[in-house]
C-alpha positions as CSV (number, residue, x, y, z in Angstrom):
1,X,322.1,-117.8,-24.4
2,X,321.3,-114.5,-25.7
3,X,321.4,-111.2,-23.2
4,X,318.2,-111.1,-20.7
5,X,318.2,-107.5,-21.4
6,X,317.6,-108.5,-25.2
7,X,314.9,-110.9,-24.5
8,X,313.2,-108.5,-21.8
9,X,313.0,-105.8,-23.9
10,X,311.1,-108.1,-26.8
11,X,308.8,-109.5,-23.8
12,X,308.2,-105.5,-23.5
13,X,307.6,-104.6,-27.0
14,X,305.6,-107.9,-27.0
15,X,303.0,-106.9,-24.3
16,X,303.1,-103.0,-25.8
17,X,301.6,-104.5,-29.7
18,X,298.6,-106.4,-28.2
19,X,298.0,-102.9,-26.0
20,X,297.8,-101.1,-28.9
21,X,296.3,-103.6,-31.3
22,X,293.1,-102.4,-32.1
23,X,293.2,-98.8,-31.9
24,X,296.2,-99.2,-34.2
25,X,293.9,-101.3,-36.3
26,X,291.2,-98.4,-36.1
27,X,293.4,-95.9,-36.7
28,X,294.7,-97.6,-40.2
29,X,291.5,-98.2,-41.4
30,X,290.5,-94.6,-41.5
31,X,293.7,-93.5,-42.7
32,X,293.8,-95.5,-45.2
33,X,290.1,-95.4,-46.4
34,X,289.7,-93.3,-49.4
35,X,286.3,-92.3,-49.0
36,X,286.8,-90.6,-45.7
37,X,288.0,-86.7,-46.3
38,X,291.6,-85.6,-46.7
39,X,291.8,-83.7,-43.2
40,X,290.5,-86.5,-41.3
41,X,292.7,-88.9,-42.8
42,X,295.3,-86.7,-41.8
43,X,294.4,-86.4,-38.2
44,X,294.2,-90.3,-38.0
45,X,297.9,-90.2,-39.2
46,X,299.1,-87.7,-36.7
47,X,297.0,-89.9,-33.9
48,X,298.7,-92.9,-34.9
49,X,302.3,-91.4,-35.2
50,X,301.6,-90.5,-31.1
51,X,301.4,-94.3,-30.3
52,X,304.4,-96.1,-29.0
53,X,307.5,-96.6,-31.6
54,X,307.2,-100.3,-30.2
55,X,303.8,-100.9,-30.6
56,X,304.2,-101.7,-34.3
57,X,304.4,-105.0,-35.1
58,X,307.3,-104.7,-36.6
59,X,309.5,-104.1,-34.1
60,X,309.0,-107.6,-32.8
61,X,311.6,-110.1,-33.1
62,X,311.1,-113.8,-33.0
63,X,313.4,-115.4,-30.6
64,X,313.9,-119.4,-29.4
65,X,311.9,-120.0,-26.7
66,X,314.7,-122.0,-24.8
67,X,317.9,-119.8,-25.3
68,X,316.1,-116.5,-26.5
69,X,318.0,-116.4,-29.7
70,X,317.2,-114.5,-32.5
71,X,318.5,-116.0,-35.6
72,X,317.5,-119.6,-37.4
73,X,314.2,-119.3,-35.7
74,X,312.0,-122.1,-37.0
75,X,308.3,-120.9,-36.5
76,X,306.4,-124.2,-36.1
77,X,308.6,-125.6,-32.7
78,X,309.0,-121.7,-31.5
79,X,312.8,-122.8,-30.9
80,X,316.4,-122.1,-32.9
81,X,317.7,-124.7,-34.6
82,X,320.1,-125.6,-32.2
83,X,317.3,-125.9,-29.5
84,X,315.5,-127.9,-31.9
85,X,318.5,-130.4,-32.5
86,X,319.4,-130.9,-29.1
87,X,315.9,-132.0,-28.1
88,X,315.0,-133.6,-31.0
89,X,318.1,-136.2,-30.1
90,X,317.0,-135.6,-26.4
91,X,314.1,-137.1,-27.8
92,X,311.7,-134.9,-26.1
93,X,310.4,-134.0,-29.3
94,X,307.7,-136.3,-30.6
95,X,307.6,-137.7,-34.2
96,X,310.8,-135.9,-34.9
97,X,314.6,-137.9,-35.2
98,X,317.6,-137.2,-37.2
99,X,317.6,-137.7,-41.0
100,X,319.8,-140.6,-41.8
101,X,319.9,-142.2,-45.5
């Protein structure tokens, strides 16, 4: 089980990247639009290096759903493999089982 303060903190940087979602978006697109002039580019930059360090993307770290760990994190059951074992022979996983051959 990983630390709460470890999976809070994600939850946090979580709820600050859909904040800041699209004016983040709007502020890319003009700095990174080549027909718009130099100094207005520029201020676009400088307005989007006020935002939030943890409102990029980024920052966000897939965790396991069940025991909030961050590695071996399979994207498709939201869980770490050792989640995903344990209720996959819980069987509380449909249409999965253990490999045997």
């Amino acid at each position: 089980m990983a630390k709460k303060s470890s999976v809070e903190k994600n939850n946090r940087r979580q709820r600050l990247v859909k904040k800041f979602a699209g004016k983040r978006a709007r502020l890319l697109a003009i700095a990174n639009d080549d027909s718009k002039q130099m100094d207005e580019r520029f201020t676009a930059r400088l307005k989007l290096a006020e935002l939030p360090r943890n409102a990029n993307p980024t920052r966000v770290r897939n965790r396991c759903n069940m025991s909030g760990r961050p590695r071996a994190f399979l994207r498709h059951f939201g869980l770490s493999r050792i989640a995903l074992r344990d209720m996959a022979l819980n069987g509380l996983i449909p249409g999965v089982r253990k490999a045997s051959w």
